[in-house]
N, C-alpha and C positions, 0 to 999 in steps of 0.2 A: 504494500500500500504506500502512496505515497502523497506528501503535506508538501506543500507551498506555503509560506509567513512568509508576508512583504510588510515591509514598515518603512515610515522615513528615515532612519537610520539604521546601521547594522555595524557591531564592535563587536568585530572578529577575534580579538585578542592574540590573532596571528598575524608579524608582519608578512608571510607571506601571503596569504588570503589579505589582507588589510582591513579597512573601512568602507563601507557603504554608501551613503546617502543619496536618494535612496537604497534600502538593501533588501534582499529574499534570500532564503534558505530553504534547497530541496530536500526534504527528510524523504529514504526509503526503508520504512519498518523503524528500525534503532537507532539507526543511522544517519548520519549527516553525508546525502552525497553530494551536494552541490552550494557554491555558496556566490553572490555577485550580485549586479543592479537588473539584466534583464535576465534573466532562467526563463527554458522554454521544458516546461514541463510533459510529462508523459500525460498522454488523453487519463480520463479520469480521476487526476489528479486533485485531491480535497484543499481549495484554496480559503488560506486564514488572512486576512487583508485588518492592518490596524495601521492605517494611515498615518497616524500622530505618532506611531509606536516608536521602543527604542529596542532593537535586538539583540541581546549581548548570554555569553555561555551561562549558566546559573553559576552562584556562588560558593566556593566551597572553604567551610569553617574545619579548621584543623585540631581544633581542642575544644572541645566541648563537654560537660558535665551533666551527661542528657537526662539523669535520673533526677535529676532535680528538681524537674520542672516541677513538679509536684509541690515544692515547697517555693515554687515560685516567689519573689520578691520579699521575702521575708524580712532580707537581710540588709536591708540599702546600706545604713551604718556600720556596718562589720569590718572591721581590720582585717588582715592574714591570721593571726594567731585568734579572732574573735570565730572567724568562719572555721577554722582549724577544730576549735574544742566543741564548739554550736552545733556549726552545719552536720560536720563531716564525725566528733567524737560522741554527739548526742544525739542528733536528728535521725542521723541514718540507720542507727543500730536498731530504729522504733520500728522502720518498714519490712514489709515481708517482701514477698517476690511478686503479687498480683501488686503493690503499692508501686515495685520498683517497673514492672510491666509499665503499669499508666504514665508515670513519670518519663517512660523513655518515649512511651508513644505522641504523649502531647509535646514532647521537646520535637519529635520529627514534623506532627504536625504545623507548630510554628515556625520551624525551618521551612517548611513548602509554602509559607503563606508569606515568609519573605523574600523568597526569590533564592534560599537556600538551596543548592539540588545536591552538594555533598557533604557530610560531618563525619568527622572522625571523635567516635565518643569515646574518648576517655574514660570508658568504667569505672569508677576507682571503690565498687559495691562488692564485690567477689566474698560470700562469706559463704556459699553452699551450692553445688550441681543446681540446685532448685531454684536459687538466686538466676545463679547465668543464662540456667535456659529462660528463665521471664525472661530478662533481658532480650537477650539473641531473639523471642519469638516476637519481640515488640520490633525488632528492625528488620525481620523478614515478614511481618505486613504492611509497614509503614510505606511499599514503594522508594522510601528515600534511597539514595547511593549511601550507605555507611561504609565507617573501617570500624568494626568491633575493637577498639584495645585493651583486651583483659587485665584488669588492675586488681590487685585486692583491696581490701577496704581497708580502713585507716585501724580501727579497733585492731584487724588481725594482722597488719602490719605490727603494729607498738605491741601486739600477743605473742605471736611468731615468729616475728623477723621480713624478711624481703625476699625472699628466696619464693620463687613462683611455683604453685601447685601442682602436681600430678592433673587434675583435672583440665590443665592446661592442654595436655595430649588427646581428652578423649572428644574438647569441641573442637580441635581441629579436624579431627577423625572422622568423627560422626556428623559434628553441625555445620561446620565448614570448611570443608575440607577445598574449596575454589578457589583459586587465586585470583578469576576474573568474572568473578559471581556481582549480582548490585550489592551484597553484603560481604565484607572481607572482615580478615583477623589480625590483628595485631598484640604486642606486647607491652605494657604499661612496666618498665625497670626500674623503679625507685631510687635504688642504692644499696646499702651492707657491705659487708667486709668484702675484701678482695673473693674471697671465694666463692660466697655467696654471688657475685656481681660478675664473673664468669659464668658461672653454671645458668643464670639466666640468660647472657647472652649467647651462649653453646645451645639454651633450649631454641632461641629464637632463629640460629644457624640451621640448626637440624630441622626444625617444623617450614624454614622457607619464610620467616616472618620477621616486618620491619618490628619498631620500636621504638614506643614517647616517654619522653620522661620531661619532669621541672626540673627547671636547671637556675642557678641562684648563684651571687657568687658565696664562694667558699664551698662549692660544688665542682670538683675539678673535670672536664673531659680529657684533660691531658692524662690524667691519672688512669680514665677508664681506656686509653690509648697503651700507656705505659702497661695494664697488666690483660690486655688483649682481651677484653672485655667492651669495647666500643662497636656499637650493631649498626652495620652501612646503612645510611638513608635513615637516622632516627628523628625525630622529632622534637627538638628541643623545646620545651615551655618555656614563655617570658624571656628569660636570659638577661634579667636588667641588673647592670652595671657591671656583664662579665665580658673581659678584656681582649683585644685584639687578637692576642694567641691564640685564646681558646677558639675565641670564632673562627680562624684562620684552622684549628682540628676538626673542627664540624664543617668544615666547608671542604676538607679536602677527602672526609669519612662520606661524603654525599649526603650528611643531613643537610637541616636548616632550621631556624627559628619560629617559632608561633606566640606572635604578639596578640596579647589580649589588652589593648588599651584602652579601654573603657574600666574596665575590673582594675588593674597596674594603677592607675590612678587614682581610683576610689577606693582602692583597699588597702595602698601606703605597698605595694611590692617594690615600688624603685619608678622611675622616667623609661616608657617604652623606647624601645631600643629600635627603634627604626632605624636608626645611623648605622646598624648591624647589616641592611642591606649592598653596604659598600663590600663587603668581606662574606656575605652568607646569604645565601635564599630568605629571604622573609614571607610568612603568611599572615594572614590574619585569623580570629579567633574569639568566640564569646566568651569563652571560659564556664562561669555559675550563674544562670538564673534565676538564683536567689538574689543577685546583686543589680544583674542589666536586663536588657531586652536579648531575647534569642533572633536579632537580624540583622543584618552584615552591613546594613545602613548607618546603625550607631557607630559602627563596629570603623567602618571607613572616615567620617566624621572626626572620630577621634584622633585616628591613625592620621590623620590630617593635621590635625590641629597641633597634635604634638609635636608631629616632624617641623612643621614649619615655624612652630614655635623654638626648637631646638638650634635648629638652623641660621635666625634671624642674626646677623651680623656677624656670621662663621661666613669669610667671603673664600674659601679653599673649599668649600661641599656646595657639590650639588644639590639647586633645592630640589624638594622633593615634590612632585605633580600628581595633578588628580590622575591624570592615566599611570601612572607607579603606583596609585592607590587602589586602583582599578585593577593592574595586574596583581597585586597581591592579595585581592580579592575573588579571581577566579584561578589564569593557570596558574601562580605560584605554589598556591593552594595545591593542584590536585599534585605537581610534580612531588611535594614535599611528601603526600601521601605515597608515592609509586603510580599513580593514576593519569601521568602526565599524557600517556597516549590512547587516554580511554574519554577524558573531560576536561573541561577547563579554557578550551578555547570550539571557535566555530570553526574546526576546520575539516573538511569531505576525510571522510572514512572513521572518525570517531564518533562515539555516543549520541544520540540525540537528545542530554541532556540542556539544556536552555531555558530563558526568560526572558518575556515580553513587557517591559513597561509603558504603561500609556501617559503619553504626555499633552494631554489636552484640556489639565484642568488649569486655570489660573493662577495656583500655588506653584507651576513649574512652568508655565510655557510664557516666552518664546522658548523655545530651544536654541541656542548660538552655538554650542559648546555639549556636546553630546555627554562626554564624559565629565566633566563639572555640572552637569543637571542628576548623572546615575550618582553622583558621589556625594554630590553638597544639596541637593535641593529636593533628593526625592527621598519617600519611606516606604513602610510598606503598603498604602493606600494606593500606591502605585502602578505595586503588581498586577498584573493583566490576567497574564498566562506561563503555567511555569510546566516542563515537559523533564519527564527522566525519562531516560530510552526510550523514546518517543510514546513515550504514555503520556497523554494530557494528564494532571493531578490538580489543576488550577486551572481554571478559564473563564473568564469575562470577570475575573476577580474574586471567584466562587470555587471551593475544594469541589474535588471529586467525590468526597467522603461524606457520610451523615457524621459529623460528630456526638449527634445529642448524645448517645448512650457514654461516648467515653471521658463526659465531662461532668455526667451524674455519677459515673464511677467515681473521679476524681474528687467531687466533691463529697462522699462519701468518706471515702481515705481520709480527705483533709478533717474533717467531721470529728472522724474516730480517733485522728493523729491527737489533735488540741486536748481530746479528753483523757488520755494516756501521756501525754507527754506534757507535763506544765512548763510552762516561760520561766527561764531561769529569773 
């Protein structure tokens, strides 16, 4: 089957495909096969025409704490060490597995309703088979592109240690066993002693799996360099105020960085590190939903305002532009996941992951400046139409989904949370 979307702009986020204006995109089935201003499409081809629109890959957040959403905005005032003992050493221990279910599925749903189409959730829940599989079954209905990253929880960290589970092998096995499935797997590495910090990265060698972890300074990668314990292509969290060298180790191990600036800011972790993109891949990233909004709109905004705030009278850097904020909003994104030839850009023979914003109401148009209206002027009121392999999941502004049942679940949980658990 094949879709025709024509809009007045199209940001390929490939220089060689380019920009549009106007632009169409022939999708066949999953696929992106055609991209340009005039496409002569196959007879019966189903034409989507959003004249005002703006065409661009969907967004893909790299760290994300998708079990949260449940406890959504709880927490605006919370430091690191407040969300540390709250969110993550009290709150979470109350939920079961149908609690953490809801939480991941409403965190995806909010992704598709901003123009999100990939997230790499960061698990950090892992306390039972029973736990995991809620999780995993809440991101193989969700439609979204996930990376599963198996973390275990904070409780059985500080109980245990860091050393990752046996149960690590059998969702490989049994529940995901694809590498190029819409749901993948990854490794959440914390830390621990030298041995401990091998043997997870020997687990993540053997099973074929990348690897996220926070990275602070007085977190060394040099160290996890030095005792061969460094997983190619890992995912660095935050990374604020860690120095040239180190970034210069993760840039040469084929990771890169995931800036959550919006959270960095408001929780006191340090000044995001955008300046890190001179030296290392940079992505962007929501982080907890107990603190921000789950959409990549905030998320750029910020990434914005920092860098150029950082910037201002440093006449040796490059500033930094809405279209660098735009890349690091879709492909930087998916490279950092391993995903770089599946999403992240419009270019013929990958994914027919995408998103349509319409710019026709007063709050954004004129349009001058394509990518200074996706970055600084629009939200998610925006969103039009948002496509994972070529499955419409949003159109005309409207999910494809009934939500009512899994918002009376939700509120449910929350119901039973507040009466089991008191306000410190």
């Amino acid at each position: 089957m094949f879709t025709l979307l024509r809009a007045a702009h199209l940001l390929s986020m490939d220089p060689d495909v380019g920009d549009h204006s106007p632009g169409e995109i022939l999708l066949e089935d999953d696929r992106i096969a055609a991209v340009g201003t005039t496409l002569t499409p196959p007879p019966d081809t189903q034409v989507i025409d959003i004249p005002d629109g703006i065409l661009l890959p969907g967004f893909v957040d790299t760290h994300r704490h998708m079990w949260e959403a449940l406890l959504r905005g709880i927490a605006p005032g919370h430091t690191l060490d407040d969300y540390m003992s709250d969110v993550l050493g009290r709150l979470a221990p109350a939920l079961g597995p149908h609690d953490l279910h809801l939480g991941t599925l409403l965190s995806a749903r909010a992704a598709l309703a901003s123009g999100i189409t990939t997230v790499q959730d960061v698990s950090n829940v892992q306390e039972s088979p029973e736990i995991t599989d809620a999780v995993i079954a809440a991101h193989l209905d969700s439609g979204l592109r996930t990376v599963f990253a198996y973390g275990r929880s904070f409780p059985a960290l500080m109980r245990d240690g860091f050393a990752l589970p046996a149960d690590v092998r059998r969702v490989r096995a049994d529940l995901l066993p694809a590498s190029n499935g819409l749901v993948t797997m990854a490794l959440v590495t914390e830390g621990g002693d030298d041995d401990v910090e091998r043997r997870n990265a020997a687990l993540a060698r053997d099973l074929g799996l990348r690897a996220a972890r926070h990275l602070s300074v007085g977190k060394s990668v040099a160290r996890l360099r030095d005792i061969g314990a460094l997983v190619p292509g890992t995912t660095f969290i935050h990374a604020n105020g860690v120095d040239e060298g180190e970034l210069a180790i993760i840039a040469d191990s084929g990771g890169g960085v995931s800036v959550s600036p919006a959270v960095e800011l408001i929780m006191g972790h340090g000044y995001p590190m955008l300046s890190a993109r001179r030296h290392v891949p940079v992505s962007l990233s929501t982080d907890v939903e107990v603190t921000v909004p789950a959409d990549m709109f905030t998320q750029m905004r910020a990434a914005y305002q920092a860098g150029r705030h950082a910037e201002h009278g440093v006449h040796d850097r490059p500033g930094l532009s809405v279209r660098d904020v735009l890349h690091m909003a879709t492909l930087a994104g998916a490279r950092a996941l391993g995903l770089g030839d599946r999403t992240g850009s419009l270019t013929p023979g990958k994914r027919a992951d995408l998103l349509a914003l319409r710019a026709s109401r007063p709050d954004v148009a004129p349009v001058l400046d394509p990518y200074s209206t996706v970055v600084l002027q629009m939200d998610r009121a925006h969103v039009d139409t948002v496509l994972v392999d070529g499955r419409p999941l949003l159109q005309n502004g409207r999910p494809a989904t009934d939500d009512t049942a899994l918002l009376a679940e939700a509120a449910k949980a929350v119901t039973r949370l507040k009466s089991q658990t008191p306000a410190p």
